[in-house]
C-alpha atoms as one frame of an Amber mdcrd trajectory, in Angstrom:
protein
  22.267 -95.727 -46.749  23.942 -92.526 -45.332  25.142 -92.382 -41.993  24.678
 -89.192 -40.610  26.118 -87.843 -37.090  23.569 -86.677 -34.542  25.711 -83.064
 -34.781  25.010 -83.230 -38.909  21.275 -84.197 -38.132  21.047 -80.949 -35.818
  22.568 -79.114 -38.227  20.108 -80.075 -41.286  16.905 -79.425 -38.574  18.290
 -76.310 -37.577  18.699 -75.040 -41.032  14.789 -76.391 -42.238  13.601 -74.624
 -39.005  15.302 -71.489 -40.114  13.695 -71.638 -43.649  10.336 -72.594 -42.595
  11.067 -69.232 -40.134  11.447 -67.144 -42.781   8.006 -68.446 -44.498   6.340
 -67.527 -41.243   6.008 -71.286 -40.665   6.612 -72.973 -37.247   7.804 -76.797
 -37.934   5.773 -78.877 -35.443   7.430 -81.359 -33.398   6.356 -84.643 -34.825
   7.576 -82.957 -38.034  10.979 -82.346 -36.048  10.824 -86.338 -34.696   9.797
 -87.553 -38.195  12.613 -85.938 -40.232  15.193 -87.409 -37.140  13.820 -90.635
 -37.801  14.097 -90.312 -41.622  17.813 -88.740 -41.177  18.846 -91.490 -38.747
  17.731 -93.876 -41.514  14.664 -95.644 -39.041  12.102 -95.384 -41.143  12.133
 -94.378 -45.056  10.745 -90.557 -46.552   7.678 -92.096 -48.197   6.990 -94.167
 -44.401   7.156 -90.659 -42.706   4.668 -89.167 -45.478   1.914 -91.864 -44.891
   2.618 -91.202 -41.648   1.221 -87.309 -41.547  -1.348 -88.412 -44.140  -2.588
 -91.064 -41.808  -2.384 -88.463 -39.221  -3.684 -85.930 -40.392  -6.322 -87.586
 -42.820  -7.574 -89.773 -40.921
């Protein structure tokens, strides 16, 4: 697993946020907290998908 330094995290949110900015899409914030979590390596990509399916399926 990649350890990544809270200054690299910033870094990769800042630049999604940017992108997603030029779409004319504001990331929400459990987006933001999900993609820390993935990037910190606390939970796995397909953990934080089921995640916002559960959340916003259910």
């Amino acid at each position: 697993m990649l350890i990544r330094s809270e200054k690299e995290i910033n870094k990769i949110i800042q630049n999604v946020k940017a992108t997603m900015n030029i779409e004319g899409i504001e990331m929400p914030l459990v987006s933001e907290q999900l993609g820390r979590k993935v990037l910190k390596g606390e939970i796995t990509a397909e953990q934080a998908v089921k995640l916002i399916k559960d959340r916003y399926i259910n």
